[in-house]
matplotlib code that plots the C-alpha trace (Angstrom):
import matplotlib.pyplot as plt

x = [-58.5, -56.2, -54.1, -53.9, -53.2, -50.1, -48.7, -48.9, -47.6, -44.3, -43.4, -44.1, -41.3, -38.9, -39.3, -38.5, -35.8, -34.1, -34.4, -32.7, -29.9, -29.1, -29.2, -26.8, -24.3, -24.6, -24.1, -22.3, -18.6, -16.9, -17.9, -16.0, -18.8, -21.8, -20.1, -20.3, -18.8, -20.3, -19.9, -20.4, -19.0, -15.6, -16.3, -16.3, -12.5, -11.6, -12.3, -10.9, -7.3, -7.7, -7.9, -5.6, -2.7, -3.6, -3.9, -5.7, -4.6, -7.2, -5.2, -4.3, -7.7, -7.4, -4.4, -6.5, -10.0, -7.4, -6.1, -9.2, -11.0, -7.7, -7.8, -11.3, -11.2, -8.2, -10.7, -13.4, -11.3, -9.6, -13.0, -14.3, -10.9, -11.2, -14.7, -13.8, -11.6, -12.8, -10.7, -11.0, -10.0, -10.4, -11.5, -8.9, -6.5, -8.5, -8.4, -4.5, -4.2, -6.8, -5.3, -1.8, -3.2, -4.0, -1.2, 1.2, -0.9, -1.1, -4.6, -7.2, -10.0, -11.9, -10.9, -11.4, -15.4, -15.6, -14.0, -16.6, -19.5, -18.7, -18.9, -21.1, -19.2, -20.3, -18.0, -16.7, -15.2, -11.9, -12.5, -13.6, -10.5, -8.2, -10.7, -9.9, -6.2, -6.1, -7.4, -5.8, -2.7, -3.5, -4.3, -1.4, 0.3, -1.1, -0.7, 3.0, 4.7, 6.2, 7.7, 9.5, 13.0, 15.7, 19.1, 20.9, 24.0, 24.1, 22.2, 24.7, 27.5, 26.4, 26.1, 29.5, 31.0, 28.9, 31.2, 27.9, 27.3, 25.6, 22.5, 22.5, 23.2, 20.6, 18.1, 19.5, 19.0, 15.6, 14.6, 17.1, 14.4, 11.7, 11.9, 12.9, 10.1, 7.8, 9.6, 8.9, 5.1, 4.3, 6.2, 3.3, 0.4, 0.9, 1.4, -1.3, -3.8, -2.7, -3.6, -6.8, -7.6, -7.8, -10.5, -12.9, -14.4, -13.9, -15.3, -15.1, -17.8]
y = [-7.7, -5.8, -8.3, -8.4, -4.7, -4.8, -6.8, -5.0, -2.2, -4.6, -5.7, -2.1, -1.1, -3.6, -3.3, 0.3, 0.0, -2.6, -0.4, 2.4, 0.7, -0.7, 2.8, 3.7, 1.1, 1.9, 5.2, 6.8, 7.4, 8.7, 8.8, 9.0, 11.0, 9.1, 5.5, 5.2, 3.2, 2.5, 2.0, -1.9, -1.9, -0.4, -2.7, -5.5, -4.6, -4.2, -7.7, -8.7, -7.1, -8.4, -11.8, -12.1, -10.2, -12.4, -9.5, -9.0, -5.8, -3.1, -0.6, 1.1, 1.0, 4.6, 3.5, 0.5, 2.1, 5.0, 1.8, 0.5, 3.4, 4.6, 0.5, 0.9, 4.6, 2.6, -0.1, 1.6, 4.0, 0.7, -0.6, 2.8, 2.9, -0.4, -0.8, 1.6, -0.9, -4.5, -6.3, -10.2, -12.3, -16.2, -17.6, -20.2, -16.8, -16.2, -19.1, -19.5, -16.2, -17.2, -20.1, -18.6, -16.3, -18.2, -20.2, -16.9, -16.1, -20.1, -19.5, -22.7, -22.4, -23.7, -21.0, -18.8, -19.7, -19.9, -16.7, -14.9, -17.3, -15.8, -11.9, -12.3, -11.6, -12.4, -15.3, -14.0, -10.9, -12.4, -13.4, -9.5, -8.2, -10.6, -9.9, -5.9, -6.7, -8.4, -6.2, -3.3, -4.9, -5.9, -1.9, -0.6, -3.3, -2.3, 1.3, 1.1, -1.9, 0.6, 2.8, 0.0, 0.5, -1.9, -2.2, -5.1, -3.1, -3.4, -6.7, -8.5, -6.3, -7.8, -11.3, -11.5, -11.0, -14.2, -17.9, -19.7, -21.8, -19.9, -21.6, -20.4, -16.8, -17.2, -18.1, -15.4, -12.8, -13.9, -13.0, -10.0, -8.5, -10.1, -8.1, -5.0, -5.0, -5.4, -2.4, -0.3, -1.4, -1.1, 2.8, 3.0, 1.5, 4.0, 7.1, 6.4, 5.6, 9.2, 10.5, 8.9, 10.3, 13.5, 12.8, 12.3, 14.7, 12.0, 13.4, 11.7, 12.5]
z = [38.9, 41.1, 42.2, 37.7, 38.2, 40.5, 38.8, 35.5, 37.0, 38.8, 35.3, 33.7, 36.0, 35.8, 32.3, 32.6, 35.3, 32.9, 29.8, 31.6, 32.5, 29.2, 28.1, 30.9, 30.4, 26.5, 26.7, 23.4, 24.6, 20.9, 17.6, 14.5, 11.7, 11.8, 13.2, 17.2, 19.9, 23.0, 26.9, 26.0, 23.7, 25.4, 28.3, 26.1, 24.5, 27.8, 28.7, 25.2, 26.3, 29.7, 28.5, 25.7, 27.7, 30.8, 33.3, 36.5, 37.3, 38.3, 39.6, 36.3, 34.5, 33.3, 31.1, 30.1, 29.0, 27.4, 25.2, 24.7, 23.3, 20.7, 19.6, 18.8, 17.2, 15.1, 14.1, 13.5, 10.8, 9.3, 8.7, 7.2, 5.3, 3.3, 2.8, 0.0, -1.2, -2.9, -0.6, -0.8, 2.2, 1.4, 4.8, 4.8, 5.2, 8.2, 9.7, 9.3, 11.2, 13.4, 14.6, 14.4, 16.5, 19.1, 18.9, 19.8, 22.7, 24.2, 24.1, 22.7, 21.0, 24.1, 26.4, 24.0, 23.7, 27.3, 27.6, 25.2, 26.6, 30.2, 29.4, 26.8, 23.9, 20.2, 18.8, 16.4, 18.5, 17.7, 13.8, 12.7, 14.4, 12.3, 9.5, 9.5, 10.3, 7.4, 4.8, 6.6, 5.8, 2.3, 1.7, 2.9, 0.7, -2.4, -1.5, -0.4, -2.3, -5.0, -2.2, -0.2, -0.9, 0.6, 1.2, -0.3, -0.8, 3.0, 3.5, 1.2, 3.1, 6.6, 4.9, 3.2, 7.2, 8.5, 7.4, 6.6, 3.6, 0.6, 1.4, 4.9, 3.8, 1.6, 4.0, 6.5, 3.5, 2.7, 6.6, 6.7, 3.6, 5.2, 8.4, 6.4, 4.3, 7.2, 9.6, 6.4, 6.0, 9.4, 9.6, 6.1, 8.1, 10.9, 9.3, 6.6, 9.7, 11.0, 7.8, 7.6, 11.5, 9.8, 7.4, 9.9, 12.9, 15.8, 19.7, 22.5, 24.7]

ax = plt.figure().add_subplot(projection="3d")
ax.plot(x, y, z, "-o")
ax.set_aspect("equal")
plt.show()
């Protein structure tokens, strides 16, 4: 009956012991209102920069918990920003900038999954990143289209200096507006995400 006793009492306090250091290691860091982010859950985007960037260096991990934490604060108030939205991504989208994805990093699918597997990640880490990417983009889309204005006074101007054929300059124009239109939505997407830091009381603790 003792021997029964102790150990009760061992796994009472491992149980205990373990409980408390979850609630160490996931310790509330910075909240934005009522929507928190987490010691794991910072360690965790830590690890997911790490990897994707390819980096092993520790000396600077100040700078790289800094990053971290604002990439997560910027998350966190994308997803808060267009779940007021009805924003429909088709997951053959996200799987085309899935793949694309890791495709510009040289990183396979494999590696990826053993990657999460190792630091205990969930799988689809990766996938609600692209996910909120993607409907953050669509957003500023529809909020900004009408405002894009380009140049093809200029554009043409440039053009007319380059002796290509006329289907050449056409394909050169097409990414000459391209990349305009994109500089312009991404100047929209950051200053609208500034905006939208405002809305919301965010702390770090």
């Amino acid at each position: 009956m003792k021997i029964k006793k102790y150990f009760s009492l061992i796994i009472f306090f491992i149980l205990i012991n373990n409980s408390e250091a979850r609630d160490f290691t996931n310790n509330v860091i910075a909240a934005i209102d009522n929507v928190i982010i987490t010691e794991v859950d910072l360690n965790k985007e830590i690890n997911f920069v790490k990897f994707i960037t390819k980096s092993n260096n520790h000396t600077d991990i100040d700078y790289l918990r800094s990053e971290s934490l604002r990439n997560l604060i910027d998350r966190k108030i994308k997803i808060i920003e267009t779940s007021n939205f009805n924003i429909d991504v088709p997951p053959k989208e996200i799987e085309i900038n899935l793949y694309n994805y890791l495709n510009n990093q040289k990183i396979t699918s494999e590696e990826l999954n053993i990657f999460f597997k190792n630091y205990e990640i969930e799988d689809d880490y990766l996938k609600n990143i692209i996910i909120t990417d993607i409907k953050w983009s669509k957003l500023i889309m529809n909020l900004y289209i009408n405002r894009i204005n380009i140049n093809l006074t200029e554009i043409n101007k440039d053009l007319s200096k380059e002796s290509q054929s006329s289907v050449d300059n056409e394909k050169l124009k097409t990414e000459l507006v391209t990349s305009e239109r994109n500089m312009l939505l991404n100047k929209f997407s950051s200053s609208h995400l500034e905006k939208s830091k405002k809305k919301y009381l965010i702390k770090i603790l």
